[in-house]
N, C-alpha and C positions, 0 to 999 in steps of 0.2 A: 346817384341816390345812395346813402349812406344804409348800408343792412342791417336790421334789428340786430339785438342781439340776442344768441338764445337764452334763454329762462335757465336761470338755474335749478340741478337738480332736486328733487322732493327730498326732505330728510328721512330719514330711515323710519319705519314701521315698529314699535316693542309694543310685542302682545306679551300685557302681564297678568301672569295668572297666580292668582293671589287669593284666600280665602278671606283675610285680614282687611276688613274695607279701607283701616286708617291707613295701615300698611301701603295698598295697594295706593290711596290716594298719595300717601306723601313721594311712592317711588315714584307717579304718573308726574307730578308735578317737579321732580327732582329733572327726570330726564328730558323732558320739553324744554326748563330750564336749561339745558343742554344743546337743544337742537333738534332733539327725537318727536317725531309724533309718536304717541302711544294710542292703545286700545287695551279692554280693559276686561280680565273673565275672573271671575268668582270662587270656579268650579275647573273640572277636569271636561265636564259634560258642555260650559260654553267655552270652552279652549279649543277642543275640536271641532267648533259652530265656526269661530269665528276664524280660526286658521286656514281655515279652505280661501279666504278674503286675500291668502299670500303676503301677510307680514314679513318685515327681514328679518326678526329673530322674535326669540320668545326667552322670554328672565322667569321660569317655573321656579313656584316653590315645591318643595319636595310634600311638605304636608297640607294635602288636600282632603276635601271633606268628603268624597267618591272616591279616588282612584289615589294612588303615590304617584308624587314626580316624576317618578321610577318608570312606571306604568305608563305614562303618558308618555314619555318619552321613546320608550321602545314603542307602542303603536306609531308613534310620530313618523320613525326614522322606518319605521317595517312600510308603510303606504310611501308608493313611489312619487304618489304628489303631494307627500309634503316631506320627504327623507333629507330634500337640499336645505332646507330653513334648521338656521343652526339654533343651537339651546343651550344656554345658560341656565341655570339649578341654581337656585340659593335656598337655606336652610338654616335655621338658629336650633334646628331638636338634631339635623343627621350631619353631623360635625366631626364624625372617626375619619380615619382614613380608609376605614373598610367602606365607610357610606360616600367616601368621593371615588371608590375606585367603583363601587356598583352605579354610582351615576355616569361616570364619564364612559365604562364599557358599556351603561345600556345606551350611548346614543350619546351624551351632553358631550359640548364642545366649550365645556367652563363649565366649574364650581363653585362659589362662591360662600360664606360660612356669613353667615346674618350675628349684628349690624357689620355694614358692612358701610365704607365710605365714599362719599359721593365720586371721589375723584378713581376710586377703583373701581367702583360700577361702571364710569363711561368709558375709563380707557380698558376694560376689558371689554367690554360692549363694540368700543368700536373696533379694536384688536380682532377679536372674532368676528366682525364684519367683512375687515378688509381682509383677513384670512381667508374667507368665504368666495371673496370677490377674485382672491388673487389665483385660485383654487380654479373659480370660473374660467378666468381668463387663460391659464395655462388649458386647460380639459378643450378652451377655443382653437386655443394658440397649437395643440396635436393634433387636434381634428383637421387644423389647415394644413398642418405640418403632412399628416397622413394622405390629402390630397394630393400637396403639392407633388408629393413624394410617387404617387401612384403617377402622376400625370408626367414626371421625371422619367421614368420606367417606361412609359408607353413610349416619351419622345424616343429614348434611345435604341427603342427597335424600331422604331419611323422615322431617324433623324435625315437620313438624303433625303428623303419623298417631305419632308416638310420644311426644308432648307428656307424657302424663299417666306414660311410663316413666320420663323424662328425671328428670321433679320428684320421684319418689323414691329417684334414686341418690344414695349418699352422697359420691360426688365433688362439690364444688364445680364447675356446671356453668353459665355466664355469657356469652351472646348479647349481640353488641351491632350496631349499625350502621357504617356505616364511617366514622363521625364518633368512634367508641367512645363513644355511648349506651348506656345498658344496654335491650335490647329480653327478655330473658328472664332467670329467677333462680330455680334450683330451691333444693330441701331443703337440698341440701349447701349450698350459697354461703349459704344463711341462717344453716346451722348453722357454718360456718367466721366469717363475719364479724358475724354478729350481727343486720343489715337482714334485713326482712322485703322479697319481692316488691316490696309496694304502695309501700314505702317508696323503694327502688332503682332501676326501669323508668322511665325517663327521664333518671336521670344519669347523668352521668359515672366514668367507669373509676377518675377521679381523686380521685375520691370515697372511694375504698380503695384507694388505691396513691398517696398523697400525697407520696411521695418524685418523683415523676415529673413534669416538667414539664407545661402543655398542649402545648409546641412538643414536646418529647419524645416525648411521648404518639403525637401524630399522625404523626411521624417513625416510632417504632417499629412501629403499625398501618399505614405506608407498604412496608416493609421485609416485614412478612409475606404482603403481596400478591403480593411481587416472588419473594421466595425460598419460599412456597407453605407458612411453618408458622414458629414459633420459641419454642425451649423456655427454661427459666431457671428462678433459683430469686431471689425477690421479697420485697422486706420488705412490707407490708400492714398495715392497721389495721383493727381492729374498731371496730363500734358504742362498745363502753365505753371506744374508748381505746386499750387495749392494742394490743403488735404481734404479730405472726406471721407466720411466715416460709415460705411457699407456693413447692411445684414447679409451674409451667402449663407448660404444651402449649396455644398457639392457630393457631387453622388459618383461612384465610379460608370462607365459605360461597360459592358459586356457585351463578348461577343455570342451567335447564337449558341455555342457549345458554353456560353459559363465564365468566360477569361477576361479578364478585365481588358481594356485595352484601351482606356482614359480615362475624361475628366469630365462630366460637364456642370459649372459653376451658374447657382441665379444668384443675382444681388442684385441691390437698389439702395436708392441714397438717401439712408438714416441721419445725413447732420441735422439737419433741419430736427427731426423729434427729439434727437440727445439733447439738442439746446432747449428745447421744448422740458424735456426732464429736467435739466439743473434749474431752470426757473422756476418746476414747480418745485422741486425740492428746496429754493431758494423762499421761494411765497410760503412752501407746509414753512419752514425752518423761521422766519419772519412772523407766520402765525405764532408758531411756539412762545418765539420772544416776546410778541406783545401780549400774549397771554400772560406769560411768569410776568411780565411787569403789573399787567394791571391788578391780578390776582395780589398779590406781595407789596408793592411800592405803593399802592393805591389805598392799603387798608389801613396803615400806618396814620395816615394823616385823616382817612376818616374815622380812626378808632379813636384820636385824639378831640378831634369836634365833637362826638358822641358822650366821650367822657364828661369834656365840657359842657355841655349842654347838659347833661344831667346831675354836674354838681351846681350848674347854676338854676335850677329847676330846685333845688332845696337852700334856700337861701337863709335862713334861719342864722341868725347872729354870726351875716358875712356883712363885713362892712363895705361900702361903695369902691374901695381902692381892690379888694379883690374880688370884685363883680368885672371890674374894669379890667382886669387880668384874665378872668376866665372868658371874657367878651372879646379880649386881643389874643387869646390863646385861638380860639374859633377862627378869627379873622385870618392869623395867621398861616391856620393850617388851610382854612378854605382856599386864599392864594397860591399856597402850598400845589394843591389839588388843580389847581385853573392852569399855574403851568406846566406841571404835570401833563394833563390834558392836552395843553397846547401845541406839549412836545412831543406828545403820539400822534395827533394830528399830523404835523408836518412830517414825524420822520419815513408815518407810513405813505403821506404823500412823496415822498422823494425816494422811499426803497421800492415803490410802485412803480416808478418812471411816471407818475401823472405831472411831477416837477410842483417848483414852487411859485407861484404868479404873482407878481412886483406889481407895485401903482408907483414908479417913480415920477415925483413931483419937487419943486425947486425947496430947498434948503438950505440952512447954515449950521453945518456940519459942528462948528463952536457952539453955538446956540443948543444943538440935539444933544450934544454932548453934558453941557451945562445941567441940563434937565435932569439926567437919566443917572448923572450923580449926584443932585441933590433926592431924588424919589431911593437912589436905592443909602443915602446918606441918612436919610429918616426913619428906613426899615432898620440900620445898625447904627445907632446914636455914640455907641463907646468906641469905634473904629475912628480914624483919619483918613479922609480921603482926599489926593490932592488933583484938584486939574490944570494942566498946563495949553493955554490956545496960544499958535501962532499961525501966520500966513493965512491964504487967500481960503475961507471956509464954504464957500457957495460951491453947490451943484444942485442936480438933479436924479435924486435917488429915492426909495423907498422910506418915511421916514419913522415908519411903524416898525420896517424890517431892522433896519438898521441901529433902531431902540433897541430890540432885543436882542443882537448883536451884540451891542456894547451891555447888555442889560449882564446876559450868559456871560460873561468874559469877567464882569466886575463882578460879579455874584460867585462865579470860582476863585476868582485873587483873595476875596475875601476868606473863602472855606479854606483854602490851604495856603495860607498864611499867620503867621502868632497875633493874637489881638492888639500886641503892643507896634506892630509895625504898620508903617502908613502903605495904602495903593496906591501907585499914581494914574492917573488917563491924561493921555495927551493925544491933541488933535492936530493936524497939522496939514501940510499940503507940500508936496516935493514933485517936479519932473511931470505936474500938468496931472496928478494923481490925489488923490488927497488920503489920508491915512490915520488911522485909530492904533494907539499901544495902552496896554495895560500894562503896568508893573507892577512884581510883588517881591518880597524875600521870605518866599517861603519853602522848603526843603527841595530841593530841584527836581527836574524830569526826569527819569534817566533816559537816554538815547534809545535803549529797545522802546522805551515808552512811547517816543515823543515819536515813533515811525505809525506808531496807531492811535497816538492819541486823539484824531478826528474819525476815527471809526467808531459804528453806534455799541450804545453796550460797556465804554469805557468807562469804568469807573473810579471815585479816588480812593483813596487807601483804604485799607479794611479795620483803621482804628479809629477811623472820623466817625462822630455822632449819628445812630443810620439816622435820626431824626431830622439831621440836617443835610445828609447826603442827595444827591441829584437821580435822578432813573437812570443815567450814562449816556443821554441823547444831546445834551445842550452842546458840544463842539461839533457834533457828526451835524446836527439841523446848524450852525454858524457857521462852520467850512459851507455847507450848500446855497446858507442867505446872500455869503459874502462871492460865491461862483453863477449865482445869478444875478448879482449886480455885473459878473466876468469882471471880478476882482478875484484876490487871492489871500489866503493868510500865511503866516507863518511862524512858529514859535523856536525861542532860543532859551534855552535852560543851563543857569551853572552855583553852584555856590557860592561866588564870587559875589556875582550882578545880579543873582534871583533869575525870577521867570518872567521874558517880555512876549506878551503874543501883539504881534503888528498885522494889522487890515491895510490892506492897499487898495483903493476904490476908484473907480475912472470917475473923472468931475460928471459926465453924463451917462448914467444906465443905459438909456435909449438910443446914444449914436453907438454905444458897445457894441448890442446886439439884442436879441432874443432877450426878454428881460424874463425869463422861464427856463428853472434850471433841477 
């Protein structure tokens, strides 16, 4: 039985305390727009009502109709159950530097100087949240440390009398001398690196941790004598080879008079969460992107519908042929917009791992080809476009996907080549494969280029029209349409011959494989 999944977490709490109703409404509405829940105080008097409720922060204005910012803020941080909820301050009357140095030393953990802009409120908002959070987790993260550390202490004055506990915890648990020999080696260290005991007891540290000099080695078991412990996170090798990537904590052993007289190491096996880390730094860094696209790329083409629309809304001695221009101006950009869309859609489908899912069904490759250059022959009427079909056209592919394949591929020949020069598409079939080229003569790729030119985010030159420029997704979503057919593409750039991107496609998606990629 497959396990729910858990809920995601509540958005943040902003208690704004605001005397300005509009004020207050337009902030409340700003940052929900955001993702925040808010709550909402008037006064100094329902600020400390409602913060006992445990908000995650509070956005104060400094001028209140009771008490100052000020005021509120040092009570805030003076009571112990509410000193942890951080505070932001904004003000359009206390704008010196004297009034942000008296806010920030009575307590605020931000300033902020009114009007102030939406994109600086959140990300200070959220800055000081994760601040807040990261604050928590380290004050966790000592608290265990101090445990661990105490419970480390006890072992090494009970370490014989506890011998037989030690070799069944699942920590990696690793004695050595103060030359770092290995003098002891439970379950875990056997089951993290692979050595058995018998095999271990007598070597060296360096033995599993082969990134580490000897001179190194002994320098760093110098340094834990001195400063009484030292933590890290360590690359390591197993028995078969492989690596792995370990948190230790080692502490020195002492004897009852005081004298050091080894080592004892806890670790356990961090790969699994680092990989865990780069994804989500991979997923926040993915957020990013698709935010700056949608924010930026997106308003472009609706700032141009809106235009339209509103000079076609006053029509007054416009004659019919520029009615019909401002009606294809809209249309335009709407399309504009849809594949836009379409191409956030898939790319965050395929940067997700969720992949892209195929309906491949029987077609003629000439035929699909035929189509998708006369539709995109209609949208540029002063362009030449030529098609050349030969050999056996029939398979069984996706025939939506594979439109917009060749759709993305003519649509850049186009952009980055001279108006006076013709595209070609040819369709073709070679070696039991069948195959799409486009060609253009339009200024070449250069070689560092064409090694990322199917990475997302790639863009064409920075003196193209941005009106007509693409979001940077159409070859990173085309290299994926045309790898879950488990075909392949490839481009060839020169000043010579121009730029040919060739699709190699198996006659059958479905005896390939997975048609999900």
């Amino acid at each position: 039985m497959e396990k729910t999944p858990s809920p995601p977490p509540p958005s943040p709490v902003v208690l704004i305390v605001e005397d300005d109703e509009a004020k207050r409404y337009m902030l409340a509405r700003m940052l929900e727009l955001a993702g925040f829940r808010t709550r909402e105080a008037a006064n100094a008097s329902e600020a400390f009502t409602l913060v006992r409720e445990g908000p995650d922060v509070l956005l104060l204005d400094v001028r209140l109709p009771d008490l100052t910012g000020f005021e509120v803020s040092r009570r805030l941080k003076a009571d112990p159950a509410t000193a942890s909820i951080p505070i932001i301050q904004m003000s359009a009357s206390f704008t010196t530097t004297q009034d942000k140095t008296q806010g920030l030393l009575g307590g605020a953990d931000g300033y902020l100087v009114a009007p102030v802009e939406p994109e600086e409120l959140v990300a200070t908002l959220r800055t000081v949240l994760r601040t807040h959070e990261v604050a928590r987790e380290r004050a966790q993260l000592l608290e265990s440390e101090r445990t661990a550390r105490a419970a480390l202490e006890a072992a090494n004055a009970q370490l014989r009398t506890q011998v037989d506990i030690l070799a069944n915890v699942q920590d990696s648990i690793i004695v050595t001398d103060l030359s770092g020999r290995i003098t002891y080696w439970n379950v875990g260290a056997m089951q993290l690196f692979g050595y058995s005991a018998e095999e271990m007891v007598g070597q060296s540290l360096a033995a599993i941790y082969p990134s580490q000099s000897p001179q190194e080695l002994e320098k760093g078991l110098a340094r834990i004598i001195t400063q009484g412990e030292r933590s890290g996170e360590w690359l390591g090798r197993r028995k078969d080879g492989s690596e792995v990537w370990i948190n230790i904590r080692t502490v020195p052993m002492r004897s009852a008079q005081g004298e050091p007289t080894g080592f004892i190491g806890v670790s356990r096996d961090i790969t699994e969460l680092r990989n865990l880390r780069a994804d989500a730094l991979h997923r926040a860094e993915l957020a990013q992107q698709l935010i700056g696209i949608v924010s930026h790329d997106l308003r472009n083409p609706l700032t141009a519908i809106t235009l339209a629309a509103e000079s076609g809304l006053r029509k007054e001695g416009r004659d019919e042929a520029a009615q019909v221009r401002l009606l294809t101006r809209i249309r335009s950009s709407a399309e504009r917009m849809t594949r836009m869309v379409r191409d956030l859609l898939d790319f965050t489908q395929a940067s997700m791992g969720g992949g892209i899912v195929l309906n491949p069904q029987p077609i003629d490759l000439h035929e699909l080809a035929r189509q998708v250059v006369e539709e995109v022959q209609f949208a540029h009427p002063g362009r030449t476009l030529r098609l050349e079909c030969t050999g056996d056209s029939e398979g069984t592919l996706d025939a939506d996907r594979i439109a917009q394949v060749l759709t993305n591929l003519l649509t850049n020949a186009l952009q980055y080549s001279p108006p006076d020069t013709p595209v070609t598409v040819s369709s073709t079939s070679e070696a039991g494969m069948l195959q799409l080229r486009v060609h253009n003569l339009g200024d070449p790729i250069s070689p560092e280029d064409q090694q990322h030119i199917f990475e997302p985010l790639q863009r064409g030159a920075a003196e193209m029209d941005s009106a007509q420029r693409s979001i940077g997704l159409g070859l990173f979503i085309v290299n994926h349409l045309v790898r879950a057919h488990h075909g392949h593409i490839q481009v060839r750039s020169s000043r010579e011959e121009g730029t040919t991107f060739q699709v190699h496609l198996p006659r059958d998606a479905r005896a390939a494989g997975s048609s999900k990629a």
